[in-house]
Z-matrix of the N, CA and C atoms (Angstrom, degrees):
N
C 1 1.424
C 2 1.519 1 109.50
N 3 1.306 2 111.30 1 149.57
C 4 1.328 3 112.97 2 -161.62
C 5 1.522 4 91.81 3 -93.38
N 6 1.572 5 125.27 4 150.18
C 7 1.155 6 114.41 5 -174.48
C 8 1.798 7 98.39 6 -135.96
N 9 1.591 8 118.12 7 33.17
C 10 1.527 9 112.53 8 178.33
C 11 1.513 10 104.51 9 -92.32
N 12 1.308 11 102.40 10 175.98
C 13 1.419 12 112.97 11 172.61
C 14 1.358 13 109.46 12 -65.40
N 15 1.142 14 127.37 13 -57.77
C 16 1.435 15 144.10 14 -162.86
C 17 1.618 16 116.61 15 -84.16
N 18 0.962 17 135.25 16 117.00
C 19 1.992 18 113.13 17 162.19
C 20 1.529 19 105.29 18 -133.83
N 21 1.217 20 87.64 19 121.30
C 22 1.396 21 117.78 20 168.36
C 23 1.702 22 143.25 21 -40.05
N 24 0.966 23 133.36 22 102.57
C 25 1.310 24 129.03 23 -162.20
C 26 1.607 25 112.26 24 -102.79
N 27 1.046 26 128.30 25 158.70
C 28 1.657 27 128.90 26 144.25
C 29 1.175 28 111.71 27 -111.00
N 30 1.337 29 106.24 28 137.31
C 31 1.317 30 120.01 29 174.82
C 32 1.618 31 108.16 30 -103.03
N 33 1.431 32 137.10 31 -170.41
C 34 1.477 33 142.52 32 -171.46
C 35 1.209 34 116.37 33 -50.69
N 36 1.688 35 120.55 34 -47.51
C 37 1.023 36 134.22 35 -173.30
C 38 1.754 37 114.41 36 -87.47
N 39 1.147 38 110.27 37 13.97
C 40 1.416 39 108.07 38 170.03
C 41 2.036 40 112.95 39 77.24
N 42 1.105 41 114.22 40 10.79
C 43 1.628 42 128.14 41 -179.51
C 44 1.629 43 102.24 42 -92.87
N 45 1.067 44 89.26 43 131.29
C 46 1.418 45 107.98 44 161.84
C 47 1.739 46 104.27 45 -63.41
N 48 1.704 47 88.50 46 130.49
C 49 2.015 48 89.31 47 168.18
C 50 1.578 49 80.37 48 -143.85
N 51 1.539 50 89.09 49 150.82
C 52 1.536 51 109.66 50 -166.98
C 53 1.523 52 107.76 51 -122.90
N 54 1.213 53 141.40 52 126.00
C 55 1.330 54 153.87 53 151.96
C 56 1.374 55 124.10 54 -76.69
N 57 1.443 56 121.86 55 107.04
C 58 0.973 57 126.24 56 178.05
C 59 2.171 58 117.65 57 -79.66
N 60 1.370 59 94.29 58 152.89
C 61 1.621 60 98.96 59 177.63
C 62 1.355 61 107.96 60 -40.76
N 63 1.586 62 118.26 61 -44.60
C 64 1.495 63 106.93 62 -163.30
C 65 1.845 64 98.71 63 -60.12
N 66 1.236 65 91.57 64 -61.61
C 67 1.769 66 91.31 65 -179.93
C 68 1.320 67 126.28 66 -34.91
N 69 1.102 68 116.32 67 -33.69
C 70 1.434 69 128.14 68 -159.14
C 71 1.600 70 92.21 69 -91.19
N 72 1.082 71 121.82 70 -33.28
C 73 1.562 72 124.02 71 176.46
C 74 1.509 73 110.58 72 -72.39
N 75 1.564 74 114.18 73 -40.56
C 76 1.495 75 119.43 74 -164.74
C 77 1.694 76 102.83 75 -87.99
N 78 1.325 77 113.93 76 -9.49
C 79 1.443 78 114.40 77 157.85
C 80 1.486 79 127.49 78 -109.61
N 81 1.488 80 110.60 79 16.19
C 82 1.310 81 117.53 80 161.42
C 83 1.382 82 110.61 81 -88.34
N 84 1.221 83 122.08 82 -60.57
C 85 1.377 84 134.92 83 160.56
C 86 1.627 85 123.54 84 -30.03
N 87 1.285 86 109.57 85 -16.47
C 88 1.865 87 102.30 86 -159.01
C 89 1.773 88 84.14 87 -140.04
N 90 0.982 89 125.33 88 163.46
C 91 1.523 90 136.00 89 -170.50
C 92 1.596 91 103.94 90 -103.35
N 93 1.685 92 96.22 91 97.61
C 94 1.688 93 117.80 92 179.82
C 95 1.053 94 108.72 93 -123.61
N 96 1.553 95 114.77 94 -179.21
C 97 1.700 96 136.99 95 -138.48
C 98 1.960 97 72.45 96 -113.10
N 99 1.133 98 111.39 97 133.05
C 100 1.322 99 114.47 98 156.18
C 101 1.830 100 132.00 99 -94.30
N 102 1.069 101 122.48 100 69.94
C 103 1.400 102 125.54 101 -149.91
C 104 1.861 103 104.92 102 -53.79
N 105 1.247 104 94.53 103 -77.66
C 106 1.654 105 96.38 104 153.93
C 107 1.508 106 153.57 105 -64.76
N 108 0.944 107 119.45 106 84.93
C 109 1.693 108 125.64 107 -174.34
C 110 0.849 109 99.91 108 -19.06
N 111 1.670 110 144.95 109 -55.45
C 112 1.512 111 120.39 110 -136.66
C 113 1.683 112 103.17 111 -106.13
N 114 1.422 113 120.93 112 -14.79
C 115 1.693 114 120.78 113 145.18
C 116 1.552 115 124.12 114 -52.66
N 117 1.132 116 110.96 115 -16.06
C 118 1.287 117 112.28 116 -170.46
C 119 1.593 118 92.82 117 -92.20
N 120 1.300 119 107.82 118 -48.03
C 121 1.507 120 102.08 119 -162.75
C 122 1.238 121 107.53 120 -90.51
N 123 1.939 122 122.87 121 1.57
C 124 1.051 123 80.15 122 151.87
C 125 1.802 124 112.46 123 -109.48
N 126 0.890 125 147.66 124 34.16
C 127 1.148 126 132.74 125 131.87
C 128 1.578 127 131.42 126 -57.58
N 129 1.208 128 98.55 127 -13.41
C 130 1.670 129 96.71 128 156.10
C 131 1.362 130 128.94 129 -79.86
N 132 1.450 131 94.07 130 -39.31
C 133 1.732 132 106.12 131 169.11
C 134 1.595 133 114.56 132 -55.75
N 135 1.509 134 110.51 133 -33.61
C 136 1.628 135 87.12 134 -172.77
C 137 1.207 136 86.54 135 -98.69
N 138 1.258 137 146.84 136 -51.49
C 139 1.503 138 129.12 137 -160.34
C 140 1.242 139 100.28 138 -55.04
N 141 1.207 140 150.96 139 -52.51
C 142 1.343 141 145.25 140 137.01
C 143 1.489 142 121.94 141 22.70
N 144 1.105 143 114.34 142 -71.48
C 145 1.662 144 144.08 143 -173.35
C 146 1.831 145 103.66 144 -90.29
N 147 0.976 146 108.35 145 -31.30
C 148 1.472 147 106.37 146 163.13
C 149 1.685 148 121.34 147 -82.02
N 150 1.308 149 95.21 148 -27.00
C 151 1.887 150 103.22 149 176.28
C 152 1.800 151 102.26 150 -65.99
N 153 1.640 152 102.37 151 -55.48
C 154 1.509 153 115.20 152 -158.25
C 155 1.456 154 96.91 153 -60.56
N 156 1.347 155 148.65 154 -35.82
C 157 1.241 156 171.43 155 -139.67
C 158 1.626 157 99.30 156 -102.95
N 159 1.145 158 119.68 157 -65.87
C 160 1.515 159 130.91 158 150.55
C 161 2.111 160 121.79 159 -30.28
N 162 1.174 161 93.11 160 -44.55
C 163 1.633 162 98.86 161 -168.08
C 164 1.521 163 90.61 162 -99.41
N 165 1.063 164 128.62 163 -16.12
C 166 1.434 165 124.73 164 -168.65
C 167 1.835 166 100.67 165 -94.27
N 168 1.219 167 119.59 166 -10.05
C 169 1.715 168 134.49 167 177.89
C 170 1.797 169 89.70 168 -86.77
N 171 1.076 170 107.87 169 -71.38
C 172 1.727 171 118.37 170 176.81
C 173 1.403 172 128.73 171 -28.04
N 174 1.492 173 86.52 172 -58.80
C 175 1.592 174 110.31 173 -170.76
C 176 1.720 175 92.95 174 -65.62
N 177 1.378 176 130.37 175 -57.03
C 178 1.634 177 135.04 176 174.85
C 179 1.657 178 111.02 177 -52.91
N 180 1.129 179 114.37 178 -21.70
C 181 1.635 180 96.32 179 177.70
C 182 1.297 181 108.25 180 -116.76
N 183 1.334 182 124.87 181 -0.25
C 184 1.733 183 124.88 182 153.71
C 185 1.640 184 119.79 183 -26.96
N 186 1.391 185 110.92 184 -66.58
C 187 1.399 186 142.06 185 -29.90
C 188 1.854 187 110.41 186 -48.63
N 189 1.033 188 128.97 187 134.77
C 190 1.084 189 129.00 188 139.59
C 191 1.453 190 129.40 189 -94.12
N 192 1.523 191 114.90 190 144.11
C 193 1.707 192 114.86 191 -170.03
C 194 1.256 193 120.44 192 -94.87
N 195 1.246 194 157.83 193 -161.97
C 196 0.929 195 157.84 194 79.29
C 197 1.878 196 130.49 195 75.15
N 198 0.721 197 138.83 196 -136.46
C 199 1.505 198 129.83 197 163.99
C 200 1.256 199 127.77 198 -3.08
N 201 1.853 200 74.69 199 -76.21
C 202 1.232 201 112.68 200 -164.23
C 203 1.947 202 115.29 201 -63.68
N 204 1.246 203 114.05 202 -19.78
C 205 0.966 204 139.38 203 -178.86
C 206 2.082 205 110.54 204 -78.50
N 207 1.326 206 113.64 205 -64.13
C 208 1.863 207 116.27 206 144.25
C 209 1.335 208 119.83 207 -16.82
N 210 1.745 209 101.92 208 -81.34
C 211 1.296 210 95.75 209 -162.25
C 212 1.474 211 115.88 210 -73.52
N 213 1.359 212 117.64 211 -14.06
C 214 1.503 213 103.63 212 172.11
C 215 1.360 214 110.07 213 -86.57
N 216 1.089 215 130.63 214 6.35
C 217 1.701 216 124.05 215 178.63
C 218 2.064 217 87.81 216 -97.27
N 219 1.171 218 119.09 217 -46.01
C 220 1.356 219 92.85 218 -174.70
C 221 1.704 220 123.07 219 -81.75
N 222 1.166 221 87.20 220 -24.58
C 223 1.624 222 88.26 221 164.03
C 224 1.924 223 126.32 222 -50.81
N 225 1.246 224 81.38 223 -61.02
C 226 1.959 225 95.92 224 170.81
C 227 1.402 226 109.41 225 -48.15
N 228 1.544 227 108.36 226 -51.35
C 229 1.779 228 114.71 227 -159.96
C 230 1.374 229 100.22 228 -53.86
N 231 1.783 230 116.32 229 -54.25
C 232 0.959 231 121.73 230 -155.74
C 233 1.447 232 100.03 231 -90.04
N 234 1.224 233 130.87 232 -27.57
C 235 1.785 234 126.97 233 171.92
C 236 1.928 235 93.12 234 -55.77
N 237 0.736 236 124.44 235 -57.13
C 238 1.731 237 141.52 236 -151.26
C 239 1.461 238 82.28 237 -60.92
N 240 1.599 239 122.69 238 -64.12
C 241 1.794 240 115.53 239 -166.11
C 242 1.196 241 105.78 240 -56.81
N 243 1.556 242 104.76 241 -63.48
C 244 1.368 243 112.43 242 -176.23
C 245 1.231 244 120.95 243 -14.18
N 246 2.058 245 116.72 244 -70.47
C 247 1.345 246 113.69 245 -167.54
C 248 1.512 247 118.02 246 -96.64
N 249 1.483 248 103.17 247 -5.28
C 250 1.853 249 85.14 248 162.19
C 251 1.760 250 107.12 249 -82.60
N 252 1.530 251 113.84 250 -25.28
C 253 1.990 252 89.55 251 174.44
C 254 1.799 253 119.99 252 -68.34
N 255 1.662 254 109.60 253 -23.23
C 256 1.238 255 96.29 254 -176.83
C 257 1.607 256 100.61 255 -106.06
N 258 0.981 257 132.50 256 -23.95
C 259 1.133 258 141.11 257 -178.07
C 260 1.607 259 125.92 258 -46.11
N 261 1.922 260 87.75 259 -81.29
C 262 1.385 261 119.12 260 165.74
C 263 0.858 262 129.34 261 -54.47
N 264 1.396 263 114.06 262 -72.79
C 265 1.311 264 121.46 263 -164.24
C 266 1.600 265 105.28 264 -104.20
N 267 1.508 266 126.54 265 16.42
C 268 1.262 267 126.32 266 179.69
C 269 1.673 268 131.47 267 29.22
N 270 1.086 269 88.93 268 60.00
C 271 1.544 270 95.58 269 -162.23
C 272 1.858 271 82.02 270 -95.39
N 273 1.408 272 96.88 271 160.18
C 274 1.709 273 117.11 272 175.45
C 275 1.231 274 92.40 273 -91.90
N 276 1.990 275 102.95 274 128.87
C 277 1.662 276 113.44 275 176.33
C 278 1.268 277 114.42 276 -58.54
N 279 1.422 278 109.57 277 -34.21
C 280 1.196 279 125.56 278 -131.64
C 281 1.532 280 80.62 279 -88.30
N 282 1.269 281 129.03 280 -66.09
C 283 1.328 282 129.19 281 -173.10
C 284 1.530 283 128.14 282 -27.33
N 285 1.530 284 98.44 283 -32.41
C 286 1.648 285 125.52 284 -169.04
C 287 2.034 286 93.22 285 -88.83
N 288 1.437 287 115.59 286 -33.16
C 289 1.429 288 101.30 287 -171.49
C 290 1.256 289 100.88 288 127.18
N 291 1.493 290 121.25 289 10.25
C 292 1.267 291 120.93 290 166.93
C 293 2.061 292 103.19 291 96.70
N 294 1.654 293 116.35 292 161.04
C 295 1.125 294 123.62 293 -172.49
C 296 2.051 295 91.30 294 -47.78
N 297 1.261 296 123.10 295 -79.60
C 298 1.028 297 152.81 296 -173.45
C 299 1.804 298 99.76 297 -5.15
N 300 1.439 299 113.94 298 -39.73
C 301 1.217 300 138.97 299 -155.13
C 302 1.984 301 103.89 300 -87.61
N 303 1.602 302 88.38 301 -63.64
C 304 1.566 303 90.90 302 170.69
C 305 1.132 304 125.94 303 -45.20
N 306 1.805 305 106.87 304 -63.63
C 307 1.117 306 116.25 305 -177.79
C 308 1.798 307 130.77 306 -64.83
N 309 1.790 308 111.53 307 5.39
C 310 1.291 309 85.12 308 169.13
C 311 1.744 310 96.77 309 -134.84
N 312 1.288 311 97.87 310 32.72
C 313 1.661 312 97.86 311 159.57
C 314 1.624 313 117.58 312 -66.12
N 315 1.108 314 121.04 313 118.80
C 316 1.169 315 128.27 314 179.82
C 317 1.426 316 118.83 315 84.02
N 318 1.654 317 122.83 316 -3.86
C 319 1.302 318 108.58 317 -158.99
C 320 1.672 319 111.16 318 -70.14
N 321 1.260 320 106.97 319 -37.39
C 322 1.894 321 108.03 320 -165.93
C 323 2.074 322 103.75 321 -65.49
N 324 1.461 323 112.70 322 -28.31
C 325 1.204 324 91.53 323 164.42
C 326 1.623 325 130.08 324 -107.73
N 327 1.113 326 108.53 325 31.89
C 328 1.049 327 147.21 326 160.05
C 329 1.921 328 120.70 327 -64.35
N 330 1.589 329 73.69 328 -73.15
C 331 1.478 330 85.90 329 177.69
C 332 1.724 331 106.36 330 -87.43
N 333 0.861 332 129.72 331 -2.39
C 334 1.722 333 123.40 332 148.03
C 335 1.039 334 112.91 333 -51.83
N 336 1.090 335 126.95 334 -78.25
C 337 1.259 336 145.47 335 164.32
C 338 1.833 337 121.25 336 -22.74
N 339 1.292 338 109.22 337 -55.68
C 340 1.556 339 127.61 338 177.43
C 341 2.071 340 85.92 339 -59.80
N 342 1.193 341 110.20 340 -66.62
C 343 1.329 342 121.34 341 -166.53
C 344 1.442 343 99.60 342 -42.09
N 345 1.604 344 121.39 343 -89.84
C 346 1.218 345 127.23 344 175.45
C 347 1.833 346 117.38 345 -25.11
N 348 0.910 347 117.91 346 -63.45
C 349 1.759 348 121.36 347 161.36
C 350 1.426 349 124.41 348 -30.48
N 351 1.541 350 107.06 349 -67.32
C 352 1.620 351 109.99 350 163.60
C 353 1.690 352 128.43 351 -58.54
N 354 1.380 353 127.66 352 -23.68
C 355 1.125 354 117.35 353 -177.48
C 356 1.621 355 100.35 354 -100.85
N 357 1.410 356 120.06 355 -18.33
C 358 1.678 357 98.60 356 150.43
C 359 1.204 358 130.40 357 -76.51
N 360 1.384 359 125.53 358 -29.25
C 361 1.296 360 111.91 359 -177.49
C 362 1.568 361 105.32 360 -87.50
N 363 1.455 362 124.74 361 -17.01
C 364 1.538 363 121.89 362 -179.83
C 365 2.095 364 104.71 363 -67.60
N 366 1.555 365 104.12 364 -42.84
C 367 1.383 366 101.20 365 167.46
C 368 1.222 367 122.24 366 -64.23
N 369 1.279 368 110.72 367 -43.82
C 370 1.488 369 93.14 368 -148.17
C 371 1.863 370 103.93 369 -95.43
N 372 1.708 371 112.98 370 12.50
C 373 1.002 372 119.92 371 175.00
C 374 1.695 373 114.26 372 -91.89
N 375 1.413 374 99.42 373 -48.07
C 376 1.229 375 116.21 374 171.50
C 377 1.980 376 144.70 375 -128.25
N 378 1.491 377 76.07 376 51.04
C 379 2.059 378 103.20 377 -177.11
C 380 1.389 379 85.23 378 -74.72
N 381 1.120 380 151.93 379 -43.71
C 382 1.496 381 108.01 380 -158.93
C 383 1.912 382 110.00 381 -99.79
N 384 1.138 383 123.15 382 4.17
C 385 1.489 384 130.02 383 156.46
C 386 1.739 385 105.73 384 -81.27
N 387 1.178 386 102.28 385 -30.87
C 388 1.680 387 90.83 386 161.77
C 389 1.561 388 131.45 387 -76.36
N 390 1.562 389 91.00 388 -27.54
C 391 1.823 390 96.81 389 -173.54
C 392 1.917 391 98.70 390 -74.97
N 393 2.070 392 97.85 391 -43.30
C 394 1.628 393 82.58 392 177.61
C 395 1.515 394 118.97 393 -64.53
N 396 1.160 395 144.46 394 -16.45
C 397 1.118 396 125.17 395 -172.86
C 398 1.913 397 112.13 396 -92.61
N 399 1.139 398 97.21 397 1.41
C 400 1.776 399 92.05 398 168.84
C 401 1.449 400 133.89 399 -92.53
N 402 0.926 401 109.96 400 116.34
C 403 1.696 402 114.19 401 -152.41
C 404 1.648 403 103.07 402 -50.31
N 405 0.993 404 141.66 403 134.84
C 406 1.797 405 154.38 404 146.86
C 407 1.596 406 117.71 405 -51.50
């Protein structure tokens, strides 16, 4: 994933045209024409990593445990991509490589991320209801 400010396009005539972050933000947000695939996807990638990062703050001050805690972070992540690419921003699956494609751009560091987030804020919110409940 490309991680500059800027990404670069060609247009007909062979010129560089450049998209800036703000743009790229103010057409993530609002329901646009995606000219380039790989701007599109990656605004999934970081909103992605900003969601998992988000649910992984949540998921630690619930507390939520175990399992049950997984499958609802991948369920959401991937319900959440899912319907803003076909939803929102109506983009053709098929164009991208099919649902299968959208939905697991970004997910595994995603869920690093979700992971790493939840077991600090699940500790460091609530270590000493964990320490009391372990037998001596």
């Amino acid at each position: 994933m490309s991680t500059k400010s800027n990404t670069v396009e060609r247009n007909a005539n062979s010129t560089a045209k450049s998209s800036s972050l703000k743009e790229i933000c103010a057409r993530a947000l609002t329901k646009s024409e995606w000219e380039d695939k790989d701007e599109f996807l990656d605004v999934i990638y970081w909103s992605r990593q900003v969601f998992g990062i988000l649910l992984g703050i949540i998921w630690g001050i619930v507390p939520l445990k175990g399992f049950l805690g997984l499958v609802l972070f991948a369920g959401i992540s991937c319900g959440v991509v899912y319907l803003y690419a076909i939803n929102f921003q109506n983009v053709d699956e098929d164009a991208y490589g099919g649902a299968w494609e959208l939905v697991k751009e970004g997910f595994m560091t995603s869920f690093a991320g979700f992971l790493v987030t939840w077991i600090i804020f699940y500790t460091g919110l609530h270590y000493d209801s964990i320490m009391a409940a372990k037998p001596t």
